[in-house]
KEMIDREN-623472 format. One line per field, with one value per atom (N, C-alpha, C): residue in three letters; z, x, y; atom name. Coordinates in pm, 1 decimal. Atoms other than C-alpha are relative to their C-alpha. Layout:
REM KEMIDREN-623472
type = ALA/...
zz = Z/...
xx = X/...
yy = Y/...
atom = CA/...
REM end
This chain:
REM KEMIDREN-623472
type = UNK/UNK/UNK/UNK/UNK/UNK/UNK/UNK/UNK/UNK/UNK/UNK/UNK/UNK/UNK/UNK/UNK/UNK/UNK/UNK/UNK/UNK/UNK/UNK/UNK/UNK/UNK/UNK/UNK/UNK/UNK/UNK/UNK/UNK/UNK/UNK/UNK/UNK/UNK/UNK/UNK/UNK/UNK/UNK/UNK/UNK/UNK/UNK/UNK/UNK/UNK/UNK/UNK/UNK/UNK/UNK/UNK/UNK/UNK/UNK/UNK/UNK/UNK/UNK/UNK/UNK/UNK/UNK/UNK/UNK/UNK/UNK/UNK/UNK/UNK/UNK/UNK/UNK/UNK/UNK/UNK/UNK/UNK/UNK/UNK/UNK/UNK/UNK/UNK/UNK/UNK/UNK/UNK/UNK/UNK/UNK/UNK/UNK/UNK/UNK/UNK/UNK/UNK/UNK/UNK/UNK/UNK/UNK/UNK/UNK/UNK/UNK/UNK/UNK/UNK/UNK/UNK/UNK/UNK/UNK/UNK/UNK/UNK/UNK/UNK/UNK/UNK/UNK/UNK/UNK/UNK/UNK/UNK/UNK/UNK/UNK/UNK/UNK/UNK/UNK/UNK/UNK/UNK/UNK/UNK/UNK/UNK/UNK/UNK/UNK/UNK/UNK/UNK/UNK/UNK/UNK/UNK/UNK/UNK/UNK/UNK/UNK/UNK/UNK/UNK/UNK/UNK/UNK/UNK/UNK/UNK/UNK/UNK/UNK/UNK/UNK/UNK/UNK/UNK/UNK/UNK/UNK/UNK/UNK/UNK/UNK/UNK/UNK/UNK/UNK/UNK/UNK/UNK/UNK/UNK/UNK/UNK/UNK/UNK/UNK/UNK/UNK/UNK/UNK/UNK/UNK/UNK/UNK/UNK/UNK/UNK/UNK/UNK/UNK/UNK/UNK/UNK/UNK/UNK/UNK/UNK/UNK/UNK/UNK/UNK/UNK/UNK/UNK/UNK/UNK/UNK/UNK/UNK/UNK/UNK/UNK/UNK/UNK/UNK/UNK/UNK/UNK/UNK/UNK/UNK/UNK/UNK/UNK/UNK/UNK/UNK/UNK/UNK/UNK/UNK/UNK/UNK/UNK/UNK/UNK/UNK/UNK/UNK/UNK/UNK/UNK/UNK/UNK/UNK/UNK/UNK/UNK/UNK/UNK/UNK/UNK/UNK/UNK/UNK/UNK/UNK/UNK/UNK/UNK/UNK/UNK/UNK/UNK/UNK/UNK/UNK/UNK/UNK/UNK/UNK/UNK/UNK/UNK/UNK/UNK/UNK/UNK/UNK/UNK/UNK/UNK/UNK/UNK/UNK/UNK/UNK/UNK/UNK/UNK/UNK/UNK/UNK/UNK/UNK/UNK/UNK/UNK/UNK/UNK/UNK/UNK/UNK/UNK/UNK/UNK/UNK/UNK/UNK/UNK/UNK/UNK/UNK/UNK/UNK/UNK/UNK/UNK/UNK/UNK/UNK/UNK/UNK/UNK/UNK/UNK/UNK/UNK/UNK/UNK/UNK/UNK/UNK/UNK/UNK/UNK/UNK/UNK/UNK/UNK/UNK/UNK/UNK/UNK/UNK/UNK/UNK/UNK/UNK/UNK/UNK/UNK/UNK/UNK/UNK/UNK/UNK/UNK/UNK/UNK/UNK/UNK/UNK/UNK/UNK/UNK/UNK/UNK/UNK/UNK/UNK/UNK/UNK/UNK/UNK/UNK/UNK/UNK/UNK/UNK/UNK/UNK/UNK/UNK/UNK/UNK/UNK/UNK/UNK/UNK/UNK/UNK/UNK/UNK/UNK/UNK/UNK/UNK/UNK/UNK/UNK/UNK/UNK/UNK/UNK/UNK/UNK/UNK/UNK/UNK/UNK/UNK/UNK/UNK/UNK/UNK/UNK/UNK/UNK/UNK/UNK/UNK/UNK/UNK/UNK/UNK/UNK/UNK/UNK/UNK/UNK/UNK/UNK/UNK/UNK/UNK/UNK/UNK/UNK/UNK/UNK/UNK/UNK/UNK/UNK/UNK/UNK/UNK/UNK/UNK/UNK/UNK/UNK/UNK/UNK/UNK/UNK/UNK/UNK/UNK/UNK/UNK/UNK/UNK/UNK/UNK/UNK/UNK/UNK/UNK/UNK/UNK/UNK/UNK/UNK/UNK/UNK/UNK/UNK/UNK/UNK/UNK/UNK/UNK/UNK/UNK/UNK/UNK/UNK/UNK/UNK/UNK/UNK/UNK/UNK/UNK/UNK/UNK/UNK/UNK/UNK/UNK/UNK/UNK/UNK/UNK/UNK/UNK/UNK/UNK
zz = -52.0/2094.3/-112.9/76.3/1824.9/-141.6/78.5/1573.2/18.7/-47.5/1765.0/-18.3/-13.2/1774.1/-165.8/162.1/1362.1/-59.0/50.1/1322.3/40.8/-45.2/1550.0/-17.5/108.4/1383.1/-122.0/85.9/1063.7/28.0/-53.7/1234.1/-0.5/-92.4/1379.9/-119.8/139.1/1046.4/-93.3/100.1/845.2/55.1/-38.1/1112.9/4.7/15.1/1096.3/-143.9/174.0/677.8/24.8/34.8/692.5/36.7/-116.4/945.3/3.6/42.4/752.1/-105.7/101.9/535.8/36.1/-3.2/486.2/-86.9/113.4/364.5/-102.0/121.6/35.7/63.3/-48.9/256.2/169.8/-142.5/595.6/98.3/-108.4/678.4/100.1/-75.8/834.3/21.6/49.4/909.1/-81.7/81.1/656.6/43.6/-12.2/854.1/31.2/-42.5/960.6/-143.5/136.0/601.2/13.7/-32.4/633.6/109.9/-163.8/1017.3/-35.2/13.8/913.9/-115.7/81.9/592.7/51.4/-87.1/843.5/84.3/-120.2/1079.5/-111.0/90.1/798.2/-18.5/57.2/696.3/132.0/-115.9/1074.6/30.7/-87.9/1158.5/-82.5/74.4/857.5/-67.0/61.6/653.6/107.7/-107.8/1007.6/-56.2/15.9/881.4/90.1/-100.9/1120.7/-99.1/65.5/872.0/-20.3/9.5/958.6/-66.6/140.5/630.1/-20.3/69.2/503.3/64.9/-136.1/840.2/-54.8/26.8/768.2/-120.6/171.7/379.6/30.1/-52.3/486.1/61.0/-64.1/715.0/-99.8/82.2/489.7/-182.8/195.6/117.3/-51.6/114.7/38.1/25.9/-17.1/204.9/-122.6/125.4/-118.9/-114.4/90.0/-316.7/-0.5/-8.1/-124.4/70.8/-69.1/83.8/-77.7/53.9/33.0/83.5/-79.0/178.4/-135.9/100.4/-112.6/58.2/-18.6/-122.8/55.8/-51.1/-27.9/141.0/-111.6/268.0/83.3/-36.1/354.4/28.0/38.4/256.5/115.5/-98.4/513.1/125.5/-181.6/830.8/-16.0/-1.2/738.7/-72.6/92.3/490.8/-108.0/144.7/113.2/-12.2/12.7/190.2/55.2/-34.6/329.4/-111.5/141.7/57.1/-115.6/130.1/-211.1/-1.1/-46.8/-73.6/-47.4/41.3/-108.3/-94.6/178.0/-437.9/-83.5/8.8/-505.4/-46.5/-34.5/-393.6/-63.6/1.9/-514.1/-159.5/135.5/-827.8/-54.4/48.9/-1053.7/-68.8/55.2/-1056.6/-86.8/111.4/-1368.0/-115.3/39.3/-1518.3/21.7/-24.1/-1593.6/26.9/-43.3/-1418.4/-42.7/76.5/-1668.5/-32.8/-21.9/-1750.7/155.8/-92.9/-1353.0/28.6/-28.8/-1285.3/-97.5/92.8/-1621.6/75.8/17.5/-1500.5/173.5/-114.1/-1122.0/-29.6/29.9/-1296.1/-40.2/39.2/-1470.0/129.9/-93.6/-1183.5/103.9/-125.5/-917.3/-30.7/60.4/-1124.7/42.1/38.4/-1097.6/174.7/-83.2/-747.6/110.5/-109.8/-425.3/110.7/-92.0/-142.8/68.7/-98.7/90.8/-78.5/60.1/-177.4/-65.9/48.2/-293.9/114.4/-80.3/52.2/28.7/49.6/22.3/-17.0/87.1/-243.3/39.0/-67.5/-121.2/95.6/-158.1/217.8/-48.1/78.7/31.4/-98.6/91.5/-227.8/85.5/-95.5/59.2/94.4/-58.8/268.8/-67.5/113.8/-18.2/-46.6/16.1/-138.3/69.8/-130.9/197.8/-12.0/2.6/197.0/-33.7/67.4/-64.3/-78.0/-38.0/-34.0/127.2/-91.5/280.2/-62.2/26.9/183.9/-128.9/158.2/-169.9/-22.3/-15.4/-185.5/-67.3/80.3/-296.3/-112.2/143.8/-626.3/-103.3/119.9/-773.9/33.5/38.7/-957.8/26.2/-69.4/-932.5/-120.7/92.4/-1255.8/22.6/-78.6/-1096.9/98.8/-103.9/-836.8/-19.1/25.3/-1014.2/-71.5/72.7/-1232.4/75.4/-143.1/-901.9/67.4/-61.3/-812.9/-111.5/140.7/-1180.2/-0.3/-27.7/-1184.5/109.5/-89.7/-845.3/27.6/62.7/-925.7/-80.4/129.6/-1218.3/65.3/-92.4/-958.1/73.7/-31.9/-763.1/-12.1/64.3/-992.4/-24.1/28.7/-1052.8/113.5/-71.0/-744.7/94.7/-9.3/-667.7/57.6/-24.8/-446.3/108.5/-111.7/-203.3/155.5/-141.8/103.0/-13.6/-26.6/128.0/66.8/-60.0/380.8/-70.7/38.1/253.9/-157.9/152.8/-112.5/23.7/-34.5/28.3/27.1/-25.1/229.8/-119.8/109.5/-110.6/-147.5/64.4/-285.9/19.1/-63.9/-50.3/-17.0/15.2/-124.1/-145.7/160.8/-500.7/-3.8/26.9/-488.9/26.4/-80.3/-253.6/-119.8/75.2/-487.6/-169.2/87.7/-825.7/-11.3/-4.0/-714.3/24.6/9.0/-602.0/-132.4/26.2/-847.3/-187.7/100.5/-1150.2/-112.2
xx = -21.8/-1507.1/-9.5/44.2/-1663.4/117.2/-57.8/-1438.9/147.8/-102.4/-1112.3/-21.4/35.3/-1245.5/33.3/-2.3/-1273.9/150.1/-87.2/-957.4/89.9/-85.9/-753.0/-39.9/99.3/-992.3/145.1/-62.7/-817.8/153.4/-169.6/-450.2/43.3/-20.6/-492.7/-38.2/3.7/-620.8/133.9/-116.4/-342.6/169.1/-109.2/-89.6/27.8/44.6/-220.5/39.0/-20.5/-196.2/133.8/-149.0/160.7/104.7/-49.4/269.2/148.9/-109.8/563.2/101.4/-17.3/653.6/88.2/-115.3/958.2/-15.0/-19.0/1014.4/109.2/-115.4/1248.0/140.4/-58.9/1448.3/116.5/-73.6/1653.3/-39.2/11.4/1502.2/-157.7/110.1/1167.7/-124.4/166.2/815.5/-65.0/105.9/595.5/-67.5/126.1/335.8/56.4/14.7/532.6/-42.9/62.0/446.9/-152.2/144.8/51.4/-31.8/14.3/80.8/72.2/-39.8/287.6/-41.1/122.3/89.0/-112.6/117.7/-202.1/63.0/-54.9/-12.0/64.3/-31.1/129.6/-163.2/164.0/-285.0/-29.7/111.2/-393.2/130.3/-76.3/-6.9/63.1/-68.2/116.0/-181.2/109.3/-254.6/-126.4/100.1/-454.3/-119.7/171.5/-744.0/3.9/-9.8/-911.4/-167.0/46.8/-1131.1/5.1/-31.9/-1190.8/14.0/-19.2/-1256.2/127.5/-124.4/-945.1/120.7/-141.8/-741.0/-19.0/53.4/-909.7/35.4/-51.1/-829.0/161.6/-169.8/-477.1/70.8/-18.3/-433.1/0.2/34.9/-549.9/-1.6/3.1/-452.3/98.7/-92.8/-176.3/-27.6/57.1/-355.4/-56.1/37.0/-527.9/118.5/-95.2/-213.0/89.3/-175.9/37.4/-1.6/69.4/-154.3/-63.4/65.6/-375.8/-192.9/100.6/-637.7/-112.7/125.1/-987.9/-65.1/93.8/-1188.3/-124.4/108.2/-1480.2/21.5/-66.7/-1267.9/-40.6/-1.1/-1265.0/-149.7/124.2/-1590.1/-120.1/76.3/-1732.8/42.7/-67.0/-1531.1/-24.4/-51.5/-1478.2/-168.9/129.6/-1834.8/21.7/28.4/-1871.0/101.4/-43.4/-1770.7/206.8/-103.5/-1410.5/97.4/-81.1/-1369.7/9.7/-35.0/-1452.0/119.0/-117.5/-1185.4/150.9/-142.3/-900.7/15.8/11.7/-1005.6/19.3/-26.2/-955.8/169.0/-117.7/-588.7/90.2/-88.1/-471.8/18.5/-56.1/-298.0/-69.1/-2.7/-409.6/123.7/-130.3/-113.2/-17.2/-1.3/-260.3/44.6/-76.7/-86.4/103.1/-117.1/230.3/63.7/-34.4/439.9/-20.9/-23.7/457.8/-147.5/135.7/69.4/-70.6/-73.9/93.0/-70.0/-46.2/206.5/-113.3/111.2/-18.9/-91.7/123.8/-320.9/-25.4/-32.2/-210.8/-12.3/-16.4/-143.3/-161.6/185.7/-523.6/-109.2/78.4/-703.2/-10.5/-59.4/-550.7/-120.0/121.2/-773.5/-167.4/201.1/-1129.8/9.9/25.8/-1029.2/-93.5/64.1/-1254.0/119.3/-80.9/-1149.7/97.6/-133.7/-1007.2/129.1/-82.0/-843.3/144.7/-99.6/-676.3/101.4/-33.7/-573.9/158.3/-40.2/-423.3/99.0/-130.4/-214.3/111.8/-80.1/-87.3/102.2/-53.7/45.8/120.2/-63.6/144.4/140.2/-87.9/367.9/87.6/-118.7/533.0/48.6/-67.0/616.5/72.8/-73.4/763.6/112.9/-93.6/961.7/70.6/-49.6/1097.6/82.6/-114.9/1210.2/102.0/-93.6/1382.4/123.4/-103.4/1556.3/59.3/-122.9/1688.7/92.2/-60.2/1816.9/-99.2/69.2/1717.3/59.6/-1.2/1661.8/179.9/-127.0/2028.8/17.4/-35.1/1971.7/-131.3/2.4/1797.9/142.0/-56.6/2004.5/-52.1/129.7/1940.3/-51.4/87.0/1792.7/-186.1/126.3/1508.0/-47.6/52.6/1504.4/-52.8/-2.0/1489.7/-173.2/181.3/1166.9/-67.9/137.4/989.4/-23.0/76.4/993.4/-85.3/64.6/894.6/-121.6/114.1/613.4/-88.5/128.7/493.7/-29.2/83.6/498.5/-116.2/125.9/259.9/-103.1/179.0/4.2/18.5/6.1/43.1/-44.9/61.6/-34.4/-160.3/130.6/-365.5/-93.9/95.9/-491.3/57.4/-34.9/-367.2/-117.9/141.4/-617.0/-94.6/32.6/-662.1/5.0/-53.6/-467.8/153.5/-107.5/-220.1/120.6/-79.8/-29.3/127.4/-50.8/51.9/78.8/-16.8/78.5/183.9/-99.7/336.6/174.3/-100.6/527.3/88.7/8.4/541.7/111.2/-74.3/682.5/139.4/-133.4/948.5/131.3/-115.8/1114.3/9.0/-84.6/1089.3/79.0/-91.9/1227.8/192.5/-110.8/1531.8/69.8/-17.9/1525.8/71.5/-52.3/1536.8/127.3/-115.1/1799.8/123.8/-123.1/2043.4/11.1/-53.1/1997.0/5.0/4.5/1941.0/-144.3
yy = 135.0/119.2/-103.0/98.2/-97.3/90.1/-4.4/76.5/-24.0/5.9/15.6/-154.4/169.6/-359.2/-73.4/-6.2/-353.6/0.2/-24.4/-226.5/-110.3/104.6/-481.6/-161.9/160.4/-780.8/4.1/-9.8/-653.5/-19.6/29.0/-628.8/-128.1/111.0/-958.5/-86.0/112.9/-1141.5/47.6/-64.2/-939.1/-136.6/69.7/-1080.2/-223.9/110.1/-1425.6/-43.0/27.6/-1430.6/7.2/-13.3/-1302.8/-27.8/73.2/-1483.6/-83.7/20.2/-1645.7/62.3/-35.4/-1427.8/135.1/-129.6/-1122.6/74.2/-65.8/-829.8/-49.6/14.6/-793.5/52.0/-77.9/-614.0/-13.1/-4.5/-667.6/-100.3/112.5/-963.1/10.8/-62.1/-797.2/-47.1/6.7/-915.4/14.7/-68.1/-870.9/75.9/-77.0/-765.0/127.2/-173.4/-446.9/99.6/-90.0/-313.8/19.1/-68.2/-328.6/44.1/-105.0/-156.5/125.4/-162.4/78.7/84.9/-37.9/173.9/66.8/-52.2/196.4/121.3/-70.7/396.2/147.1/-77.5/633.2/106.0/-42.6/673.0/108.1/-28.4/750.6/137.8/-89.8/973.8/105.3/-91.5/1137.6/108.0/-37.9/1153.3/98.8/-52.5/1239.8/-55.4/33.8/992.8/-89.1/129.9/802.6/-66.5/73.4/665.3/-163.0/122.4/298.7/-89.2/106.7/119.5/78.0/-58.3/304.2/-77.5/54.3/159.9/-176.5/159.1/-164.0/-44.8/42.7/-194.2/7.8/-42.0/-50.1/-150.8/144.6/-347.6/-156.0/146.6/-636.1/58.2/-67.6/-435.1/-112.1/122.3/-736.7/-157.9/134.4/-1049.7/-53.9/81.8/-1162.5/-24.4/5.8/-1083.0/-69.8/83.0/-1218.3/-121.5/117.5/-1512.1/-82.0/142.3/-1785.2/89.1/-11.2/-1546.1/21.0/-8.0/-1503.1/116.6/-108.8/-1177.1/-38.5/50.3/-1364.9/-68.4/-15.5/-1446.7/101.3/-144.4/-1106.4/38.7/-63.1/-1020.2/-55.1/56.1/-1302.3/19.3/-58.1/-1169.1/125.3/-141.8/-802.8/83.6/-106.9/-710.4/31.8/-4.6/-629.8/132.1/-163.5/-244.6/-26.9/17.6/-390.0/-49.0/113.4/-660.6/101.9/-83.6/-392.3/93.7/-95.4/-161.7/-63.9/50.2/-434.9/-47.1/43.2/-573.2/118.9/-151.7/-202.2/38.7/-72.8/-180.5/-162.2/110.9/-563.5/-33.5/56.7/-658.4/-144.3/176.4/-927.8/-82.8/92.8/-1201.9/-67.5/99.0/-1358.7/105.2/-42.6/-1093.8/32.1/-2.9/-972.1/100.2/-106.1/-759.1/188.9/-103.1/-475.8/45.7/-33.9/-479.8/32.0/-68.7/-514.9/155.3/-165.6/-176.6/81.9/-108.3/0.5/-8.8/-30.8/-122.7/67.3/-54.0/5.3/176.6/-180.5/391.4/8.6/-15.5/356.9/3.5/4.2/255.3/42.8/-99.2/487.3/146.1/-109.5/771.4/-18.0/68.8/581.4/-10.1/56.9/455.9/50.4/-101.5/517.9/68.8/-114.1/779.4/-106.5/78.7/504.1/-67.3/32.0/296.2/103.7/-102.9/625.8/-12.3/23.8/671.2/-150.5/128.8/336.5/26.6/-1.4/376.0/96.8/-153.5/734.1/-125.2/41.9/510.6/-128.6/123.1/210.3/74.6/-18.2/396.3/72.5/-25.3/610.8/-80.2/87.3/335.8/-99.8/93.0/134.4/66.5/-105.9/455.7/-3.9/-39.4/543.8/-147.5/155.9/139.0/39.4/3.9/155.2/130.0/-108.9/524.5/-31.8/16.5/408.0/-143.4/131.1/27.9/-83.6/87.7/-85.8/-144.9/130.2/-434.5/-64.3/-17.8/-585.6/-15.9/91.2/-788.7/132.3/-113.9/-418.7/83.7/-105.2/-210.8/147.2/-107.1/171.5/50.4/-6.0/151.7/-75.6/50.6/-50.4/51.7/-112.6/182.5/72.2/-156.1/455.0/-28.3/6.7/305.6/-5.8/39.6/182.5/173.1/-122.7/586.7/79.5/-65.8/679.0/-17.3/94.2/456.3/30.9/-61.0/523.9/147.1/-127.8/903.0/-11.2/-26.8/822.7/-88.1/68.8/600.7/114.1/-95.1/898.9/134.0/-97.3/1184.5/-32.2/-17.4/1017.7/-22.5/-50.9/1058.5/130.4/-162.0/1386.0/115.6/-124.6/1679.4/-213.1/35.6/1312.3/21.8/-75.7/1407.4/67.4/-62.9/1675.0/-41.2/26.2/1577.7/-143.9/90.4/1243.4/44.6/-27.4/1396.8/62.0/-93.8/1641.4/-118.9/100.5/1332.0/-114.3/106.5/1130.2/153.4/-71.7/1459.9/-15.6/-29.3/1544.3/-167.4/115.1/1142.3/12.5/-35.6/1219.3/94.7/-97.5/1507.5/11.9/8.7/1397.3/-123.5/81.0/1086.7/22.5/-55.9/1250.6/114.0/-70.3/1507.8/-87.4/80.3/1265.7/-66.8/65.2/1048.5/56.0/-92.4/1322.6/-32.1
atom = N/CA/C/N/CA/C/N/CA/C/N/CA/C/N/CA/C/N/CA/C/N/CA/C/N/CA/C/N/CA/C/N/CA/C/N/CA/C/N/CA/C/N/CA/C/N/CA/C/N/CA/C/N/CA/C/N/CA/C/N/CA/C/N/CA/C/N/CA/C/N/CA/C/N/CA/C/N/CA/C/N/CA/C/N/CA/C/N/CA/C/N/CA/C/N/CA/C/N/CA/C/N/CA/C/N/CA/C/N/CA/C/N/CA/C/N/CA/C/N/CA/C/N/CA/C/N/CA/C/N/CA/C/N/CA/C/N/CA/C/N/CA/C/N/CA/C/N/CA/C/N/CA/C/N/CA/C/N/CA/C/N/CA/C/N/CA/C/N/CA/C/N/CA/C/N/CA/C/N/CA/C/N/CA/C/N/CA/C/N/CA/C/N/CA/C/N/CA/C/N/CA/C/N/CA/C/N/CA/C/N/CA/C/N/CA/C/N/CA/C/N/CA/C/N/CA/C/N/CA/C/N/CA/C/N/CA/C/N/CA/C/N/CA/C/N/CA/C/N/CA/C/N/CA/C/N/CA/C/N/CA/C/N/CA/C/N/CA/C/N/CA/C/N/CA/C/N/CA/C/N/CA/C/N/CA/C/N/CA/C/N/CA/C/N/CA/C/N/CA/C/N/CA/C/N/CA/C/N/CA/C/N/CA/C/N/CA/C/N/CA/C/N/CA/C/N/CA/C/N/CA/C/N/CA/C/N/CA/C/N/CA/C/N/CA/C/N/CA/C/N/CA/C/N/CA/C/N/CA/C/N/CA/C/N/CA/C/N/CA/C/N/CA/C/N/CA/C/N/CA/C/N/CA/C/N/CA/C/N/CA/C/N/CA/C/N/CA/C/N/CA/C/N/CA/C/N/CA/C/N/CA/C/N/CA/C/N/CA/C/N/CA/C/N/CA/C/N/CA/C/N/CA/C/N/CA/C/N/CA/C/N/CA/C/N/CA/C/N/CA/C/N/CA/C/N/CA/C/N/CA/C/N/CA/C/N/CA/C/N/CA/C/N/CA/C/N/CA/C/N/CA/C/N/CA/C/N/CA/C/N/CA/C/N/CA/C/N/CA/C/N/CA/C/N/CA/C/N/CA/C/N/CA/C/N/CA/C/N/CA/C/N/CA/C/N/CA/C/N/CA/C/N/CA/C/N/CA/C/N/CA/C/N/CA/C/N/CA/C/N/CA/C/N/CA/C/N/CA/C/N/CA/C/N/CA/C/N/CA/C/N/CA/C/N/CA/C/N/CA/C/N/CA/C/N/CA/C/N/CA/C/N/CA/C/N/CA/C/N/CA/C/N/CA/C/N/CA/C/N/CA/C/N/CA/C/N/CA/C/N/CA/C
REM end
């Protein structure tokens, strides 16, 4: 009960932050990216691990909002906030550092944040093997699967299932595209 309550707190602040905001892609909600992330975690991964659902939910609110970890930290708890400070980019850098310090810290990260990333990089993949945004090339495509192979490999022996789901689009990916 009280963890079903936790989780739709998190939904419901997620949907609230993102509230104006689209994908890169078809025109889409934002928020269907951190539900279906979560929903990836709980239907492909089989975790019902609530901080994990809960970071899942609120992993791009500080990044991509006006929302503050200490935000978080005063609705959600320390063990929530540390989770998404975990999984969020710092925008006072630049893209390309970015991404490095994303492959480094995927290695160190905790179980849920791993989690995370696993859900996050196959639902981003999957995007953009079905309908890649228009203004990339598929040279930008092709790096955004390179790249998130190599955050991928370093947490590797997290969850099978997901590991497996995250194979099977490289593999389909790199064969088409050589």
């Amino acid at each position: 009960q009280m963890s079903a309550s936790k989780i739709l707190q998190a939904a419901n602040f997620a949907a609230m932050k993102h509230t104006d905001q689209r994908r890169k892609v078809g025109d889409i909600p934002y928020i269907n990216h951190p539900i279906g992330v979560a929903n990836f975690l709980t239907e492909i991964g089989g975790v019902d691990d609530v901080l994990a659902i809960q970071g899942a939910l609120l992993h791009d609110t500080v990044e991509d909002t006006d929302t503050t970890f200490e935000e978080i930290e005063s609705i959600f708890g320390k063990e929530v906030a540390d989770v998404v400070r975990e999984v969020t980019d710092d925008k006072n850098l630049n893209k390309a550092e970015r991404k490095k310090q994303q492959v480094e810290h995927a290695k160190h990260a905790s179980y849920q944040a791993k989690l995370i990333k696993l859900c996050d990089k196959l639902y981003n993949c999957r995007d953009i093997q079905k309908q890649p945004p228009s203004f990339w090339d598929p040279v930008r495509c092709q790096g955004y699967f390179v790249w998130s192979r190599a955050v991928i490999n370093g947490v590797r022996g997290t969850n099978k299932p997901l590991e497996d789901a995250l194979d099977e689009v490289f593999a389909s990916t790199f064969s088409m595209n050589g």
